[in-house]
mmCIF file of the N, C-alpha and C atoms, coordinates in Angstrom:
data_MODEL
# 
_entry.id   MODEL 
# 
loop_
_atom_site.group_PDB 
_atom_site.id 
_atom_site.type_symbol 
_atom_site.label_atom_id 
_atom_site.label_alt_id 
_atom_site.label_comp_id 
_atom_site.label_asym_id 
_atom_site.label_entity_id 
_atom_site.label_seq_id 
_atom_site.pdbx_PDB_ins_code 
_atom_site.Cartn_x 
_atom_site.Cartn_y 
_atom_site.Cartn_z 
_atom_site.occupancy 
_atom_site.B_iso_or_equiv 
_atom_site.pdbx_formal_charge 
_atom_site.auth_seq_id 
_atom_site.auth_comp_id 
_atom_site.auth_asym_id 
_atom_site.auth_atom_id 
_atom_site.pdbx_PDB_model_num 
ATOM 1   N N  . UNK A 1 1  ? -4.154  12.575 -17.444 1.00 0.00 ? 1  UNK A N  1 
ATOM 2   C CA . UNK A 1 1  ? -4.330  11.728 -16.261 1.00 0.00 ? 1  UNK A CA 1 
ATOM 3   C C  . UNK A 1 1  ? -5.716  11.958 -15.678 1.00 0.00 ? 1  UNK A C  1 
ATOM 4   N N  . UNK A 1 2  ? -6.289  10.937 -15.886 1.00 0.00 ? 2  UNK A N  1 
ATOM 5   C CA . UNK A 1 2  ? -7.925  11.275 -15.217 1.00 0.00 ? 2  UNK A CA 1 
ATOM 6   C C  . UNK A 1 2  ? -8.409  9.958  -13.766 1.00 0.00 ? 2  UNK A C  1 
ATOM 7   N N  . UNK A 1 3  ? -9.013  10.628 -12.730 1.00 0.00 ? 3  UNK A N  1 
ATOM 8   C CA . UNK A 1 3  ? -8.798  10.039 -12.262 1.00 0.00 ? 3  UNK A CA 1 
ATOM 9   C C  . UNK A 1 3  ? -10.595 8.851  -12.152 1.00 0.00 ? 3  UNK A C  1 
ATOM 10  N N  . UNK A 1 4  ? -10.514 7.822  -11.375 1.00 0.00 ? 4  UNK A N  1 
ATOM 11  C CA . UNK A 1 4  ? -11.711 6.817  -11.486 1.00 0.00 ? 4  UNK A CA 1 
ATOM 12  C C  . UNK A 1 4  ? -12.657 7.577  -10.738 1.00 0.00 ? 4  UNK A C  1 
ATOM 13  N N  . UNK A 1 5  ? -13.401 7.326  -10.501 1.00 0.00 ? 5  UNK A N  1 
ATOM 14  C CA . UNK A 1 5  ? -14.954 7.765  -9.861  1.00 0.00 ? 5  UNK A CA 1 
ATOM 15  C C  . UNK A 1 5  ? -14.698 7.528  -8.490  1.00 0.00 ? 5  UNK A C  1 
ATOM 16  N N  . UNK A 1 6  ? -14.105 6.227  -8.097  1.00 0.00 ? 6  UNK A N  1 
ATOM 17  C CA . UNK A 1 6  ? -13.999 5.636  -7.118  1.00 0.00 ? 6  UNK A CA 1 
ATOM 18  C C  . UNK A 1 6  ? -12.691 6.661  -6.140  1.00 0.00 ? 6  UNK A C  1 
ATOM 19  N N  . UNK A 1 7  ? -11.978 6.735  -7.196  1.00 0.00 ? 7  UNK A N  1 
ATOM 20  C CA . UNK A 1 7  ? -10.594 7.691  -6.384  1.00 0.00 ? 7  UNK A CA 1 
ATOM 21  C C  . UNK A 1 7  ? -11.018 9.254  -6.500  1.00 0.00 ? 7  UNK A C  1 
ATOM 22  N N  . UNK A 1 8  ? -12.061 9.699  -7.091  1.00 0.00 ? 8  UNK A N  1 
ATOM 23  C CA . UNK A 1 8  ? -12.887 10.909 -6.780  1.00 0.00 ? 8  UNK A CA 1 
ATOM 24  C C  . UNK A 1 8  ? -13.615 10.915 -5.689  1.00 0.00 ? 8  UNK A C  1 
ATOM 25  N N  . UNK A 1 9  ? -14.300 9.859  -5.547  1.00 0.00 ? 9  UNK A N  1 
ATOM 26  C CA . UNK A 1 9  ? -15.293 9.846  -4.194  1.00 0.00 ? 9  UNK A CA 1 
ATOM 27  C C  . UNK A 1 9  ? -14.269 9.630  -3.160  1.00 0.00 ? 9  UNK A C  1 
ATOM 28  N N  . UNK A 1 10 ? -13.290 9.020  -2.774  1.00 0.00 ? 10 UNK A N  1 
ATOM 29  C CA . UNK A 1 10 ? -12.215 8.792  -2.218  1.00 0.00 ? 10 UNK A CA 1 
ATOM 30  C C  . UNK A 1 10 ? -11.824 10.392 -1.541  1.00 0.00 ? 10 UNK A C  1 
ATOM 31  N N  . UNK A 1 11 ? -11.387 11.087 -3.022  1.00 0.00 ? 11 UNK A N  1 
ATOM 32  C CA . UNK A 1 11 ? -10.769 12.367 -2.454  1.00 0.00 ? 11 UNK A CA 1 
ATOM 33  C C  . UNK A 1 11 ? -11.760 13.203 -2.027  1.00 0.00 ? 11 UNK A C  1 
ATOM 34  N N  . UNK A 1 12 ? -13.275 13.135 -2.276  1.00 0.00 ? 12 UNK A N  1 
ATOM 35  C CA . UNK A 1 12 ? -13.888 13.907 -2.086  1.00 0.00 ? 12 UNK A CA 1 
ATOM 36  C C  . UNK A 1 12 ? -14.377 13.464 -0.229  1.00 0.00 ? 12 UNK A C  1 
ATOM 37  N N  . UNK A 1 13 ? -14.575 12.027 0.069   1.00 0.00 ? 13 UNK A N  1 
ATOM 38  C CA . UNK A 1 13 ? -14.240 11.837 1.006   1.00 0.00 ? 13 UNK A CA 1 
ATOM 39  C C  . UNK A 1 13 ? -13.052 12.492 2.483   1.00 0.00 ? 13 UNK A C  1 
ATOM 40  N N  . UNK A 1 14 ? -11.725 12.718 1.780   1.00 0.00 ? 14 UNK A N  1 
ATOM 41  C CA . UNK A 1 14 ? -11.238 12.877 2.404   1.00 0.00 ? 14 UNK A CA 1 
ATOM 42  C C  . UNK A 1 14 ? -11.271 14.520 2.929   1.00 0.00 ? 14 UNK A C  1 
ATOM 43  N N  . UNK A 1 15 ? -11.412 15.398 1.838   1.00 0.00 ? 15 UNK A N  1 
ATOM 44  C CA . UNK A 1 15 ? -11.618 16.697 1.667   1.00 0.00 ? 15 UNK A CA 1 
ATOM 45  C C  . UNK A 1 15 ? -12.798 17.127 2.829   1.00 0.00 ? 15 UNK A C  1 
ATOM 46  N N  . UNK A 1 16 ? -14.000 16.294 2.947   1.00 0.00 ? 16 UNK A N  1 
ATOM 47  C CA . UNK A 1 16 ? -14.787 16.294 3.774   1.00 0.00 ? 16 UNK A CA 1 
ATOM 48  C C  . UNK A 1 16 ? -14.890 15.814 4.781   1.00 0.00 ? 16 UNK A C  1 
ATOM 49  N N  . UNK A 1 17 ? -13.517 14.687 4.975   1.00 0.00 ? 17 UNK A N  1 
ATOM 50  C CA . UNK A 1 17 ? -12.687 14.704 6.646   1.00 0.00 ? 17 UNK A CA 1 
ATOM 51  C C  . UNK A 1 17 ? -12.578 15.592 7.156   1.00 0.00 ? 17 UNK A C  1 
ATOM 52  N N  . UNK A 1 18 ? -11.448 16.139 6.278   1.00 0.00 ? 18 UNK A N  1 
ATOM 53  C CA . UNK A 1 18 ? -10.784 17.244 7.059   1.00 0.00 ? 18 UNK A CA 1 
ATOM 54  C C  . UNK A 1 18 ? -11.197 18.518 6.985   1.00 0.00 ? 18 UNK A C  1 
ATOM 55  N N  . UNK A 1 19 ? -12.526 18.598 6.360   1.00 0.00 ? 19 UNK A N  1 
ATOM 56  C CA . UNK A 1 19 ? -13.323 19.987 6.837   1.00 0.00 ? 19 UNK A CA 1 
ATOM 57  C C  . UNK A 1 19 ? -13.503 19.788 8.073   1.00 0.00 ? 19 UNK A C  1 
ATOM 58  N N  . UNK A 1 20 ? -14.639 18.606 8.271   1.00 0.00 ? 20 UNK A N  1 
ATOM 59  C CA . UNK A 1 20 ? -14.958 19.001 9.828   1.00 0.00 ? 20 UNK A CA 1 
ATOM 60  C C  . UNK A 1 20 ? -13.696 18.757 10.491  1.00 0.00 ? 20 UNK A C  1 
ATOM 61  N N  . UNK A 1 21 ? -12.768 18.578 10.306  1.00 0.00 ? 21 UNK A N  1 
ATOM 62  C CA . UNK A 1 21 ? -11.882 18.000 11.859  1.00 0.00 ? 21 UNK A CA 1 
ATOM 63  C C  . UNK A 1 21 ? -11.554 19.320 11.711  1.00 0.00 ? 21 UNK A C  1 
ATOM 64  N N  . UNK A 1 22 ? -11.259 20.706 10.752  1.00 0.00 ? 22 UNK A N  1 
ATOM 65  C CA . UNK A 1 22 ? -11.272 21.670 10.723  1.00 0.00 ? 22 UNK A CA 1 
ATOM 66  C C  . UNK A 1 22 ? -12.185 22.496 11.440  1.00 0.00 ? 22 UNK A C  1 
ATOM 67  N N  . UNK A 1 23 ? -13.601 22.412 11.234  1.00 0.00 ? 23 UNK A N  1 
ATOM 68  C CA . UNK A 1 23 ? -13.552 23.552 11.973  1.00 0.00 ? 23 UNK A CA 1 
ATOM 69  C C  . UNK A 1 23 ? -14.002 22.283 13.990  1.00 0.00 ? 23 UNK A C  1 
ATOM 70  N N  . UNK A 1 24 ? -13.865 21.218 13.823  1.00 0.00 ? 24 UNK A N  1 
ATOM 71  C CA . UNK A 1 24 ? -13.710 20.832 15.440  1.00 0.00 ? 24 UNK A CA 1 
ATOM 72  C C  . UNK A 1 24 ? -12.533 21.267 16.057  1.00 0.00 ? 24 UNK A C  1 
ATOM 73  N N  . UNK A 1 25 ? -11.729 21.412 15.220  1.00 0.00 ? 25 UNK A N  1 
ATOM 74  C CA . UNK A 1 25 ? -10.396 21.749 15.836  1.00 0.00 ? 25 UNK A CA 1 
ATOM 75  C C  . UNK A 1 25 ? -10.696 22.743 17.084  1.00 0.00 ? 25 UNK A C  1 
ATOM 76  N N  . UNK A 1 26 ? -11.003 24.267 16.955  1.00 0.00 ? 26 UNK A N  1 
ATOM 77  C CA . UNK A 1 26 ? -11.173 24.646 18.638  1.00 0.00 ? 26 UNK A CA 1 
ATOM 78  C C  . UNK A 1 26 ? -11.615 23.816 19.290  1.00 0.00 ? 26 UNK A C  1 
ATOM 79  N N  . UNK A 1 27 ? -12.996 23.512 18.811  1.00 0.00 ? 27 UNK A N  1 
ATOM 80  C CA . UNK A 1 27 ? -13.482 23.183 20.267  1.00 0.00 ? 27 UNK A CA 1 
ATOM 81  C C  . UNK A 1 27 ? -13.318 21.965 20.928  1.00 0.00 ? 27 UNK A C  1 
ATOM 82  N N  . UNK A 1 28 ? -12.070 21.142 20.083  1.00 0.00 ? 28 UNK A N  1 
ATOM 83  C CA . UNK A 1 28 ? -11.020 19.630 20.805  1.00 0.00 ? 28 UNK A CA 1 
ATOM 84  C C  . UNK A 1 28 ? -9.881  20.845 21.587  1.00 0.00 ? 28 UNK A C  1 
ATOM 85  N N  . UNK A 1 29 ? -9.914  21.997 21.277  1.00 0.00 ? 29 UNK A N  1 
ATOM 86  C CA . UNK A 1 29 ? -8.419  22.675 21.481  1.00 0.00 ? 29 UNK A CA 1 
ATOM 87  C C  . UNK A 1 29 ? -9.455  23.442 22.904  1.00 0.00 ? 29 UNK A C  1 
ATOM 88  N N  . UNK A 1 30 ? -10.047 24.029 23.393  1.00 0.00 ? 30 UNK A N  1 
ATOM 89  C CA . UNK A 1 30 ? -10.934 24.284 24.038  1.00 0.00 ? 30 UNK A CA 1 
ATOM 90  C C  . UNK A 1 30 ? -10.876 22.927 25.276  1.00 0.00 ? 30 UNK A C  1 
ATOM 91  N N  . UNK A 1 31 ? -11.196 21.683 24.723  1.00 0.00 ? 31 UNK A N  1 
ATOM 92  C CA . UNK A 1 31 ? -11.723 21.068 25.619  1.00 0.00 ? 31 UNK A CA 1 
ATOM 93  C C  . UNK A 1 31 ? -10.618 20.330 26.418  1.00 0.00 ? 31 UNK A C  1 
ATOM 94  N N  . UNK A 1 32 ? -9.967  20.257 26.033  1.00 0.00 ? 32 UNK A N  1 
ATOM 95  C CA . UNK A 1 32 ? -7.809  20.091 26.521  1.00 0.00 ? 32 UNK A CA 1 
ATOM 96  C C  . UNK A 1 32 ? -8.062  20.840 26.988  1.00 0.00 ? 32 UNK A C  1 
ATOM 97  N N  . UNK A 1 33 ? -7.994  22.490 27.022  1.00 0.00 ? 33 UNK A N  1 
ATOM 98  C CA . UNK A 1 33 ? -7.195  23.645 27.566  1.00 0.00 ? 33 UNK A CA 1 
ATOM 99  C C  . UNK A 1 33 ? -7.768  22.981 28.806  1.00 0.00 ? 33 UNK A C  1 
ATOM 100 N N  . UNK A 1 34 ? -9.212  23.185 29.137  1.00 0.00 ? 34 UNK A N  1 
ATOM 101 C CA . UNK A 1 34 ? -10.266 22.906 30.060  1.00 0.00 ? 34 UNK A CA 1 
ATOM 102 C C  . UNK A 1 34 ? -9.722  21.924 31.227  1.00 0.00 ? 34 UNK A C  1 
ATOM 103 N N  . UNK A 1 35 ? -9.579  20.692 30.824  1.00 0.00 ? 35 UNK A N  1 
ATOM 104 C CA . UNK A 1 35 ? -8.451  19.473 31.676  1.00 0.00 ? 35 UNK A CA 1 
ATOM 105 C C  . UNK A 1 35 ? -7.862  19.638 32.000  1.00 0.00 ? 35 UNK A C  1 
ATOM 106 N N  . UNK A 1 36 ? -7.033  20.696 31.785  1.00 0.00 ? 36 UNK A N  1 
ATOM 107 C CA . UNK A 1 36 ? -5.516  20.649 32.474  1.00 0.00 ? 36 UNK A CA 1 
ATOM 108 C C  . UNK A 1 36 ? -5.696  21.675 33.787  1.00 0.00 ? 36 UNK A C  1 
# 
């Protein structure tokens, strides 16, 4: 099973979503605490 170029860049896309929402995560978790 190999996958297209297109569904590589895809996953590689997504992988590099959710890094950064990784490391934003404190400082969205930080900026809530802050509001309340």
């Amino acid at each position: 099973w190999r996958l297209t170029n297109k569904e590589l860049r895809f996953m590689e896309a997504v992988m590099h979503f959710q890094g950064e929402l990784a490391s934003d995560a404190p400082f969205i978790e930080a900026l809530l605490r802050r509001k309340r």
